[in-house]
C-alpha positions in Angstrom: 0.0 0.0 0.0 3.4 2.4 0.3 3.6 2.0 -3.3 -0.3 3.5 -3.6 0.4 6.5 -1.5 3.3 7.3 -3.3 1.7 6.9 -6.9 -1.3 9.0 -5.7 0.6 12.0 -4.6 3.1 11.4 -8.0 0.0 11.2 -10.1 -2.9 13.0 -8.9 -2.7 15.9 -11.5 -2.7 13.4 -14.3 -5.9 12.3 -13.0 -7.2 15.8 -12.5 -6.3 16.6 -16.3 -7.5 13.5 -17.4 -10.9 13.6 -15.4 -11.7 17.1 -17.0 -10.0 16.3 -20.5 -12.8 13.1 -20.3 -15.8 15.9 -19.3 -14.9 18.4 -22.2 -15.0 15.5 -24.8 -18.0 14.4 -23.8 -19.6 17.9 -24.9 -17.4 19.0 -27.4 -19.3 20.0 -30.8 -22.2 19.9 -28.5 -25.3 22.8 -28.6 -26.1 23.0 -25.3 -22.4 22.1 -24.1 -22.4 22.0 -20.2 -26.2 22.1 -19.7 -26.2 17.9 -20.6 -24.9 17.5 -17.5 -27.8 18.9 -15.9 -30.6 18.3 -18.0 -29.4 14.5 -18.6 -30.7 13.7 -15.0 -33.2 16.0 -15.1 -34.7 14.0 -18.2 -34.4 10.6 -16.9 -36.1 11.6 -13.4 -39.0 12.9 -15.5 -38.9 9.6 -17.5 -38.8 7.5 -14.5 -41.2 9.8 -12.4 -43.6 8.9 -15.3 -43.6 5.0 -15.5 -43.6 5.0 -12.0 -46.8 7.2 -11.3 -48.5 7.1 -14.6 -48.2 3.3 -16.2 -47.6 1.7 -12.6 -50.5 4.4 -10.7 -48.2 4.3 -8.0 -47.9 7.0 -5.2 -44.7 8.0 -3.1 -44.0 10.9 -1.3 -41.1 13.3 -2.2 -41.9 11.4 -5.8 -39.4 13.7 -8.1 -36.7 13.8 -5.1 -37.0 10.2 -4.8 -36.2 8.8 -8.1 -33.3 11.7 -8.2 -31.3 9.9 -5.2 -32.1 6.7 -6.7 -31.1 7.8 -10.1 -27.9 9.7 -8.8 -26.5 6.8 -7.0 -27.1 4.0 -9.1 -25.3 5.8 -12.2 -22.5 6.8 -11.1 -22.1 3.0 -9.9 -23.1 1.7 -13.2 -21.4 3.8 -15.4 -17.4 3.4 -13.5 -18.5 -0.5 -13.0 -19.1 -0.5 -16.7 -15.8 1.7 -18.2 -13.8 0.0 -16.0 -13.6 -3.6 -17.9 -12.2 -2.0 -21.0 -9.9 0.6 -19.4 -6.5 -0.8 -20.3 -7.9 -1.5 -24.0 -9.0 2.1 -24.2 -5.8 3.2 -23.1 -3.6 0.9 -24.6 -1.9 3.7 -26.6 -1.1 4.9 -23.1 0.3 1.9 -21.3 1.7 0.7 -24.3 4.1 3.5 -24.2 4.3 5.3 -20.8 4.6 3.5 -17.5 0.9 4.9 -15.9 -0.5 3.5 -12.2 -3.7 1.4 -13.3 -5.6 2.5 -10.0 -5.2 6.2 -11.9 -7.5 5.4 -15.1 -10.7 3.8 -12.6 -10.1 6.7 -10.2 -10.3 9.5 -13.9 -12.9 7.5 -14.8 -14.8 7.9 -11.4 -14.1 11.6 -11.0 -16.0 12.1 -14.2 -19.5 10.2 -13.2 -18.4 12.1 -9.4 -18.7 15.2 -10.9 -21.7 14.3 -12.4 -23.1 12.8 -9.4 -22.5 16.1 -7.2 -24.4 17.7 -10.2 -27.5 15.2 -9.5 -27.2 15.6 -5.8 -27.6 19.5 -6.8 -30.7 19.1 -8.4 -31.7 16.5 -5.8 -31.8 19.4 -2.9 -33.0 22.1 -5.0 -36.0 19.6 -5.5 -36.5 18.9 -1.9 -36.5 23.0 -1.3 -39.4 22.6 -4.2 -41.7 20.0 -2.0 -40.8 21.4 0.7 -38.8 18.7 2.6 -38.8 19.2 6.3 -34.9 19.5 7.5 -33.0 16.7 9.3 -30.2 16.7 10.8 -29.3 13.2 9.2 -28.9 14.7 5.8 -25.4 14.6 6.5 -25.5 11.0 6.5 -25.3 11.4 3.0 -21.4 11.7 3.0 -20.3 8.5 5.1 -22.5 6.6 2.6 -21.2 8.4 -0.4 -18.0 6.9 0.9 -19.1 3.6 0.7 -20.2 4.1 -2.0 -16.8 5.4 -3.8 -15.3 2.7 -1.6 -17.0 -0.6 -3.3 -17.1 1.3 -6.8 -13.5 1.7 -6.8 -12.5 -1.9 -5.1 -15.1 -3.5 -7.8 -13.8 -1.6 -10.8 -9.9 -2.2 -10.1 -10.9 -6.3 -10.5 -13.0 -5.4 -13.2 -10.1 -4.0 -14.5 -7.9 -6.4 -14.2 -10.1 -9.7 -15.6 -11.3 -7.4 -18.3 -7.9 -7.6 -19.9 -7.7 -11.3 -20.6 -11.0 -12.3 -20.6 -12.8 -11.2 -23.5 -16.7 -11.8 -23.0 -16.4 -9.8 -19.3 -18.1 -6.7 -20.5 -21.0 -8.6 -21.6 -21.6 -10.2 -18.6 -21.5 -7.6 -16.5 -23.6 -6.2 -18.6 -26.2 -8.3 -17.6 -25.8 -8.4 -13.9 -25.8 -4.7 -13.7 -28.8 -5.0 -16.0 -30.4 -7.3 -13.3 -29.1 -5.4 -10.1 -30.8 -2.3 -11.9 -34.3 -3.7 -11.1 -33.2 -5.4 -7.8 -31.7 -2.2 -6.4 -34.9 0.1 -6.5 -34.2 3.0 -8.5 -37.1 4.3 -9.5 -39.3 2.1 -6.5 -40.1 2.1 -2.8 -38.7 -1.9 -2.2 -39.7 -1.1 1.5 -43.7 -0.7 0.4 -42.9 -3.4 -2.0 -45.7 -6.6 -1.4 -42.7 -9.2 -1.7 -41.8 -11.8 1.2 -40.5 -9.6 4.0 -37.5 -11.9 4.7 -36.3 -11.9 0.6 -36.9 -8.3 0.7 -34.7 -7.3 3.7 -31.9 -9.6 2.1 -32.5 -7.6 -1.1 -32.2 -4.2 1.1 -29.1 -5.3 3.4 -27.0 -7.9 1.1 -27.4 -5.5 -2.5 -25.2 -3.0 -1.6 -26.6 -0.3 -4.6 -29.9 -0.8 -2.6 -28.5 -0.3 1.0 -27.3 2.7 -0.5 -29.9 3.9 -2.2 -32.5 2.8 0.4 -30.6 4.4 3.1 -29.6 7.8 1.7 -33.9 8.3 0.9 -34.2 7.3 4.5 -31.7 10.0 5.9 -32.3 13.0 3.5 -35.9 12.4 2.7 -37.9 11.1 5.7 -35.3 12.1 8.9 -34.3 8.2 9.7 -31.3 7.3 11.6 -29.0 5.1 9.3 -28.6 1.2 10.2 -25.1 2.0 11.2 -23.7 -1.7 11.5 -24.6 -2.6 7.7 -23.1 0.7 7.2 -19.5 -0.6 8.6 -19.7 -4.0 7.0 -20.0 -2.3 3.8 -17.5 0.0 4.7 -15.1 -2.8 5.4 -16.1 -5.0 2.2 -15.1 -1.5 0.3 -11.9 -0.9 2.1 -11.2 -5.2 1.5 -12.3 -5.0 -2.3 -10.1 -2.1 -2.7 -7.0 -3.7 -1.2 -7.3 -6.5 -3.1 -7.4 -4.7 -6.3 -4.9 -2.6 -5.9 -2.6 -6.0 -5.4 -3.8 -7.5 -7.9 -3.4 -4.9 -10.7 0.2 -3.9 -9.5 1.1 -8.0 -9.5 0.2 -8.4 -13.0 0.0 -5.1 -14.4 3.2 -5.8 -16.5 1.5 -8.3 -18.2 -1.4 -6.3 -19.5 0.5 -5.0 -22.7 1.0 -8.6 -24.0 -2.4 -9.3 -23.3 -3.7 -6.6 -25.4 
């Protein structure tokens, strides 16, 4: 872990540079330029608010502000998990010719959908201030569980990294369970109200971290509940474990990456 440390102070402005480099390609040539980033979200709340209240006829409170949290969190997880498998074959005109810390490109990458998420969170409180949300005090739970959050992200996108290089069909499947964990995580639902079997649906809540997560931060910011703070440490530790390991791995076999690609 010396050898992490030292690479993060050595490279943290390549990461800066690259993180924003990333964010001005994405709108370049662009019309509305910067304002995708904000009406992006915006859209897909409205999309979501729509299937949820109109085709479904279901009610929630807070219904817009909701969906936002659940939207927020679960892309910024989805979209690093996803980049993340083909990292060192989208860079291999980089590693191919410049010795570059692995960790660097997932933690580029997850500056970009960071920046986005603050963005969403944004638009997230101005939309509370619109319904009118009564203040609690555990709002600021949000920030351990954004940690979390970053924690698992990163420790699940340096593996996905690594396997991604030499095994070819990996993007696909992932695919597919992030696909599946979309619909099990309760983006754009209330799995709490859900009329499922009580004992599947607290394992769906506790043991799906993108659901703890999402469950939890509606719970704090929304309706003033104090967090489960023993799930909150075991994730915590499986994000801090994940990340170790990842970190190990990549730096064991990093040299062999430019064979394998």
């Amino acid at each position: 872990m010396e050898r992490f440390v030292r690479d993060l102070k050595k490279y943290y402005r390549y990461m800066l540079y690259s993180a924003e480099a990333q964010l001005k390609n994405e709108v370049a040539g662009s019309f509305l330029n910067w304002l995708w980033w904000i009406l992006d979200p915006l859209l897909f709340m409205l999309v979501y608010t729509f299937v949820y209240a109109m085709i479904f006829g279901r009610s929630q409170q807070y219904l817009c502000a909701f969906i936002f949290i659940g939207y927020s969190s679960w892309t910024f997880f989805q979209k690093s998990i996803n980049s993340s498998v083909r990292l060192i074959k989208q860079y291999r005109g980089v590693v191919s010719k410049v010795y570059v810390p692995k960790f660097a490109l997932v933690v580029s990458t997850m500056l970009v959908q960071g920046f986005k998420l603050l963005i969403s969170l944004g638009l997230v409180f101005i939309t509370m201030l619109l319904y009118q949300v009564p203040y609690y005090p555990t709002v600021f739970w949000l920030f351990p569980y954004l940690v979390m959050l970053f924690l698992l992200t990163f420790g699940l996108s340096m593996l996905l990294l690594h396997f991604g290089v030499f095994v070819e069909d990996l993007a696909n499947i992932v695919n597919v369970i992030l696909r599946l964990l979309f619909y099990l995580s309760g983006v754009f639902y209330n799995l709490e109200t859900s009329s499922m079997n009580a004992t599947l649906r607290n394992a769906l809540i506790h043991l799906n971290p993108t659901c703890f997560v999402i469950t939890s931060l509606r719970n704090a910011m929304l309706y003033g509940q104090t967090p489960q703070l023993s799930w909150l440490v075991a994730w915590m530790f499986v994000g801090v474990a994940l990340s170790v390991i990842g970190i190990r791995v990549v730096y064991r076999y990093e040299r062999r990456y430019v064979k394998a690609i």
